[in-house]
C-alpha positions in Angstrom: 7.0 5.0 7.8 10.5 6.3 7.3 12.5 4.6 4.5 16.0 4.8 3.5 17.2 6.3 0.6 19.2 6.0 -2.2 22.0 9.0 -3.0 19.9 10.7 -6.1 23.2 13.2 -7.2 25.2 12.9 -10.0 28.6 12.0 -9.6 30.4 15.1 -10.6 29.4 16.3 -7.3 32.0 13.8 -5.7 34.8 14.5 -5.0 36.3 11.0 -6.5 38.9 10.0 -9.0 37.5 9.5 -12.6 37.7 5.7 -13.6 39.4 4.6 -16.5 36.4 2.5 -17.5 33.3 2.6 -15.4 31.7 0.5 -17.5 32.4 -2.7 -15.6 31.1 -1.6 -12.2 28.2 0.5 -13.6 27.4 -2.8 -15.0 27.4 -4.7 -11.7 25.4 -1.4 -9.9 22.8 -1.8 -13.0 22.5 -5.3 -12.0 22.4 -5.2 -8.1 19.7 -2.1 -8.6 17.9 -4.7 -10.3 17.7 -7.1 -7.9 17.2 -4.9 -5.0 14.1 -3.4 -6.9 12.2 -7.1 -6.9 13.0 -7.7 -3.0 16.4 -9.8 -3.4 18.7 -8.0 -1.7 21.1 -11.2 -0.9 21.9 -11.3 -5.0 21.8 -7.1 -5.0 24.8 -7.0 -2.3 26.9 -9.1 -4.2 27.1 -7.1 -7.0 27.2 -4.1 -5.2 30.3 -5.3 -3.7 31.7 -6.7 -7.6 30.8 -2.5 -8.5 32.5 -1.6 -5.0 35.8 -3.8 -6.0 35.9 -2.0 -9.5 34.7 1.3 -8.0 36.0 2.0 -4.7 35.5 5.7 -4.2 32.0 5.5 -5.2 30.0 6.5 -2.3 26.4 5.7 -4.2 27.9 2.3 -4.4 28.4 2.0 -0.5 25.1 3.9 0.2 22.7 1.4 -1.7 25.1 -1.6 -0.5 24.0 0.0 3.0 20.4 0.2 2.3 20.1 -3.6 1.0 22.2 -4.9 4.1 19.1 -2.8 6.0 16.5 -5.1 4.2 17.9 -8.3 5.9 18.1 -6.3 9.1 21.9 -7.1 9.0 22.9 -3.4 10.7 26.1 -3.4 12.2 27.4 -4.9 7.6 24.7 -1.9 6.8 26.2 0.5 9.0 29.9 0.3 7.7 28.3 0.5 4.5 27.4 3.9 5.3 30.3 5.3 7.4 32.1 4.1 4.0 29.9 6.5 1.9 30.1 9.0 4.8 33.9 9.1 4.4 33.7 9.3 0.5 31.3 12.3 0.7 31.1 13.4 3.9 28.5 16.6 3.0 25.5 14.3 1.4 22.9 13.8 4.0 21.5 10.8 2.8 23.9 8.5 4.3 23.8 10.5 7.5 20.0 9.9 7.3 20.2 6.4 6.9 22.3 6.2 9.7 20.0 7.2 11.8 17.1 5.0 10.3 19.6 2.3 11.5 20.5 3.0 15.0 16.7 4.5 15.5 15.9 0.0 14.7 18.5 -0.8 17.2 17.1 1.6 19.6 20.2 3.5 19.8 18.4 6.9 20.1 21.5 9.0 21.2 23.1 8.0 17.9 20.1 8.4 16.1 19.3 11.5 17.1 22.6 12.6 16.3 22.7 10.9 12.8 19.6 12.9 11.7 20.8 16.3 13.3 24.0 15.6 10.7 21.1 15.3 7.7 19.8 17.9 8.6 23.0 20.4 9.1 23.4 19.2 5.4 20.4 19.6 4.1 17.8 21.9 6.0 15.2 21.7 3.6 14.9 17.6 3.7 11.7 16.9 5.1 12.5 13.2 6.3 15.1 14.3 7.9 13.2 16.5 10.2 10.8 13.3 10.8 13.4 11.2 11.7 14.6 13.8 14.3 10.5 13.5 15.7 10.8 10.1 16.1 13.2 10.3 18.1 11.9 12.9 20.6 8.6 11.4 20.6 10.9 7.7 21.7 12.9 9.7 24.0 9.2 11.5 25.8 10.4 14.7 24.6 7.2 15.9 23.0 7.4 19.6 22.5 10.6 19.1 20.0 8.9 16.2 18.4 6.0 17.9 17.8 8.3 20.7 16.4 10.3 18.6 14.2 6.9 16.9 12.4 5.7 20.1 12.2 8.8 21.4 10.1 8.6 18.2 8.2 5.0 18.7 7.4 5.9 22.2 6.6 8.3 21.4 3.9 5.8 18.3 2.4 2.8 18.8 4.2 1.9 15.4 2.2 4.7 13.6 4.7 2.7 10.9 6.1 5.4 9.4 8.8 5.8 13.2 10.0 1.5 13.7 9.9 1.1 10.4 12.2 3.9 11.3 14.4 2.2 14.6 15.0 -0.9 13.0 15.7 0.6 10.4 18.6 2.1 13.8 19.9 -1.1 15.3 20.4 -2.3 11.4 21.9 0.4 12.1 24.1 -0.6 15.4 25.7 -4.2 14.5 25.6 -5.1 16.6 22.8 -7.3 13.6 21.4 -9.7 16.2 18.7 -6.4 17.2 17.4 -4.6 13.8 17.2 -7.9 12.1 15.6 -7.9 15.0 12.8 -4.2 14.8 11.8 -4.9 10.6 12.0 -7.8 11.3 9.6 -5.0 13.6 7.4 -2.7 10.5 7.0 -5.5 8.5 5.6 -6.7 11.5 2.9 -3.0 10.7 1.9 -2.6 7.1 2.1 -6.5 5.5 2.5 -4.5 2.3 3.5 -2.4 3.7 5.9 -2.2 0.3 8.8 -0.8 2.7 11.6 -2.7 5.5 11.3 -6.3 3.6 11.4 -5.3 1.7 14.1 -3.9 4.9 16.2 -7.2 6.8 14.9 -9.3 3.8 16.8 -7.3 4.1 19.8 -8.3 8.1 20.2 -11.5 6.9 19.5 -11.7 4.3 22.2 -10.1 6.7 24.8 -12.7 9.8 23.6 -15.2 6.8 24.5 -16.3 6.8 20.9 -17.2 3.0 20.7 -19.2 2.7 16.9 -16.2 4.6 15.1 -13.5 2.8 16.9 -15.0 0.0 16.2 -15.0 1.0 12.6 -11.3 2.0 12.4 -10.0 -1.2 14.3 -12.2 -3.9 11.9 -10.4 -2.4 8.7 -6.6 -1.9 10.6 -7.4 -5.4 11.3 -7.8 -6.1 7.2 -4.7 -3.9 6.5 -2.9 -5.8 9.0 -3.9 -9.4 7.3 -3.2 -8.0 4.3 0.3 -6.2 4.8 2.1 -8.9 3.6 0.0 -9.7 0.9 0.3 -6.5 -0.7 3.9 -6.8 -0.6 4.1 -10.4 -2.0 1.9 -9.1 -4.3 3.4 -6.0 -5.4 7.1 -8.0 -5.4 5.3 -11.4 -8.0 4.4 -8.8 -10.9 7.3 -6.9 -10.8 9.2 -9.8 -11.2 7.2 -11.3 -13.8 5.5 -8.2 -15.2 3.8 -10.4 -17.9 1.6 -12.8 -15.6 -2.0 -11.5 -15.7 -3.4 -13.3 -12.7 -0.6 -11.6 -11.0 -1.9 -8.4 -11.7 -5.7 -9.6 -11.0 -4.5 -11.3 -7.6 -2.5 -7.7 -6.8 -5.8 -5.7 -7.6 -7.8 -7.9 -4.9 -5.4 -6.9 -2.8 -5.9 -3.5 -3.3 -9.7 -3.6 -3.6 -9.4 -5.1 -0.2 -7.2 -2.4 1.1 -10.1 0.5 -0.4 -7.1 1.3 -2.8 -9.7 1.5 -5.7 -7.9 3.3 -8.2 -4.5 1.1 -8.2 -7.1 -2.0 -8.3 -9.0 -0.6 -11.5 -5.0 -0.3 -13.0 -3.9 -3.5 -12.4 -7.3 -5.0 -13.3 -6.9 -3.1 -16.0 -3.2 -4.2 -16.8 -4.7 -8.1 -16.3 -7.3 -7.7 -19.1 -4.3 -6.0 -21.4 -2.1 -9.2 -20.8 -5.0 -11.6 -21.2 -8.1 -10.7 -22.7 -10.1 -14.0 -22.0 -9.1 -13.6 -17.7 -12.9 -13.7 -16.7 -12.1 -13.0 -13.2 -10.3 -9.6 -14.3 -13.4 -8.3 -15.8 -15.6 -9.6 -13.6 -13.0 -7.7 -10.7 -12.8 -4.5 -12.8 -16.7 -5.1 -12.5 -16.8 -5.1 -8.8 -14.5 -2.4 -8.2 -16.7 -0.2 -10.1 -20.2 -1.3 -8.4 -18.2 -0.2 -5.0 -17.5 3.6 -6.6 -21.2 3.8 -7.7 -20.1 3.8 -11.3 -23.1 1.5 -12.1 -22.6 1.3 -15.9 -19.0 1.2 -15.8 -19.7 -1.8 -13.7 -22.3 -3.5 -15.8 -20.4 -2.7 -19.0 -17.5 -4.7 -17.2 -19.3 -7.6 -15.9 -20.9 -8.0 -19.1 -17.5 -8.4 -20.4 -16.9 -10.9 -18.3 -19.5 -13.4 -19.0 -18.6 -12.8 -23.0 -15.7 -14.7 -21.6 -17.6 -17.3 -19.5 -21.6 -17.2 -19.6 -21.6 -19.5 -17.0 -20.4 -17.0 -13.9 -22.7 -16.9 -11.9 -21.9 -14.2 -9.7 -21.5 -11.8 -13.0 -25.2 -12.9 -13.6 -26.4 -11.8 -10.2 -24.5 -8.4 -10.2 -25.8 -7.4 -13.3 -29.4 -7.8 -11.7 -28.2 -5.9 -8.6 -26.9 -3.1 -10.9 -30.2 -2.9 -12.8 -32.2 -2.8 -9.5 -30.2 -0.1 -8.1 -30.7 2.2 -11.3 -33.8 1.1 -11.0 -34.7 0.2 -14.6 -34.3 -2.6 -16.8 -35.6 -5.1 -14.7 -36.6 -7.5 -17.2 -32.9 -7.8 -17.4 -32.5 -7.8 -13.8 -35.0 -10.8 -14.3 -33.5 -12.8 -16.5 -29.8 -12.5 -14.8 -31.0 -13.1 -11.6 -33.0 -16.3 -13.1 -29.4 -17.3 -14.2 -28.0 -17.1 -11.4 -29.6 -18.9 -9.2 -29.7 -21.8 -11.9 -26.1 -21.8 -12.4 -25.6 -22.0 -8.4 -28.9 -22.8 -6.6 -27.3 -23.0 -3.0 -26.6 -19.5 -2.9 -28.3 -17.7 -0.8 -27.7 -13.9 -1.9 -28.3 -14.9 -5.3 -32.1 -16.4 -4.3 -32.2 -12.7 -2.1 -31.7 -10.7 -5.3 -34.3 -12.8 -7.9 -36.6 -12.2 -4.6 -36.1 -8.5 -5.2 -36.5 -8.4 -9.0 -40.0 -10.6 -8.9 -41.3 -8.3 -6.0 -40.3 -5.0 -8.2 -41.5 -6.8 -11.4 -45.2 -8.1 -9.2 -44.6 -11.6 -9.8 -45.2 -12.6 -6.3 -45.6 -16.3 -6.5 -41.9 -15.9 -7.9 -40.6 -13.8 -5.5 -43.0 -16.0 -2.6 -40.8 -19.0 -3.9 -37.6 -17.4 -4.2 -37.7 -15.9 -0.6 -38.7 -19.3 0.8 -35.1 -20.8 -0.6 -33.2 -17.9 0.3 -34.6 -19.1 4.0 -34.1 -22.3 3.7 -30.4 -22.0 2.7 -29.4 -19.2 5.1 -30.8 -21.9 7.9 -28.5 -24.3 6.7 -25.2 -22.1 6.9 
């Protein structure tokens, strides 16, 4: 996905009058950067334009003013924002870029095109640049100097995403389907939850008539679609309250969901720090574990959880799961599973899992009795 950018260079490489006192509008920047950064960009231009009023030759000013008027898909205010910053500092390429990023959402791809070519003229060694210049071809059907532009991009970073999927739809485009569903799968080595490039990957599939691993890749681009949002609402609560726990727990689910296991084990982990009776946090951290096959890591975590609150019942019955898969234990695995299925007898996994223990542990009338409830309630659902 192509993003627009901030102007990372240090004043002294403007050409600008020195301020008297900068103080003032550096202020007003500090505080509209900080608005921006949790997702309120109304509040951010307002005091981008108080820093603008105190600091008018400041073209970072007028590029970040730019990028926030972007957010609310206001682009004609966005645009003028840039041309302002463009005017101040005619030789960065980030405005230039941005530019481009705007008219390419209008569908404007003459001026696009012509945006990004400027980014690039400035900076030839800017990798998003040279995607930007792709999408375009690929929009405009001109596929040989898309393909060449990703390629440069990917040449440059070859851990550019945008330019890896862009390549990818290239080679969709001249048929080159074993090509386009490996440079897919390279987009998803990068970023696992990556919406466009699982659902792109299932269309190759369906159209190389591979049904089972289409299938596959359009059931989880359907839970990265459902949980887009989330993610973002997610991401957007903690870092405006970076000391609520359950926002951190809630933000790991996410993740977990979206096979992001290592941000989920961090945040679970960030949930405990915060509030070290969250039972759900543990019992999370737990789960996320059991999914990497780190079985003791797991245990040790679910274990944790029901310190908190011995009467979690799922805890209870992963801990017997955990035991039967290592495969020892299982007088453990017996007693856990006999909790769980106390603590919530309507449950029909939990009866499945005491059914396993008894029959590994040869008490069949158990495990006879166990496997006739787990019946009876999976009729019932």
């Amino acid at each position: 996905m192509l993003k627009y950018v901030t102007i990372f260079i240090l004043f002294s490489a403007f050409e600008i009058s020195a301020l008297s006192d900068p103080a003032p509008a550096e202020k007003h920047y500090a505080q509209a950067s900080a608005y921006h950064a949790i997702g309120e960009f109304a509040q951010a231009i307002a005091e981008y334009k108080k820093a603008i009023t105190l600091d008018p030759n400041s073209p970072i000013f007028y590029n970040r003013l730019g990028v926030a008027y972007a957010e609310l898909k206001q682009y004609d205010a966005a645009l003028d924002a840039y041309q302002a910053a463009v005017a101040l500092s005619p030789m960065t390429p980030e405005p230039h870029y941005n530019i481009g990023l705007v008219y390419l959402k209008k569908g404007d791809l003459p001026h696009a095109l012509e945006a990004f070519k400027r980014a690039v003229a400035r900076n030839s060694e800017w990798e998003a640049a040279y995607t930007g210049l792709g999408e375009v071809y690929l929009k405009q059907g001109r596929f040989e100097q898309a393909g060449l532009s990703y390629k440069k991009a990917v040449h440059l970073n070859p851990k550019e995403a945008g330019a890896i999927l862009g390549l990818g739809k290239v080679y969709v485009k001249q048929d080159r389907l074993a090509d386009a569903i490996t440079t897919f799968e390279k987009v998803i080595e990068i970023q696992v939850d990556h919406t466009e490039a699982h659902y792109q990957l299932a269309q190759a599939y369906i159209k190389q008539g591979e049904k089972e691993k289409a299938a596959a890749a359009m059931a989880f681009f359907k839970v990265l679609r459902q949980t887009d949002p989330l993610v973002q609402e997610a991401e957007m609560w903690v870092n405006r309250h970076p000391n609520d726990a359950r926002g951190y727990n809630n933000l790991g689910i996410v993740y977990l969901a979206r096979h992001r296991f290592s941000d989920a084990i961090t945040n679970y982990k960030r949930a405990i720090s915060l509030n070290p009776t969250l039972a759900t946090a543990h019992y999370n951290l737990g789960h996320v574990y059991h999914k990497q096959g780190k079985i003791k890591g797991a245990i040790a975590a679910y274990r944790e959880a029901l310190t908190v609150d011995n009467t979690l019942a799922i805890a209870h019955n992963n801990i017997a799961v955990c035991y039967i898969e290592l495969e020892s234990d299982l007088d453990k695995a017996l007693l856990h599973a006999r909790t769980a299925v106390q603590l919530a007898p309507t449950e029909a996994n939990y009866w499945d899992t005491l059914t396993q223990v008894c029959t590994l542990r040869g008490l069949e009338d158990e495990a006879r009795h166990a496997r006739e409830k787990r019946e009876a309630l999976s009729q019932e659902e």
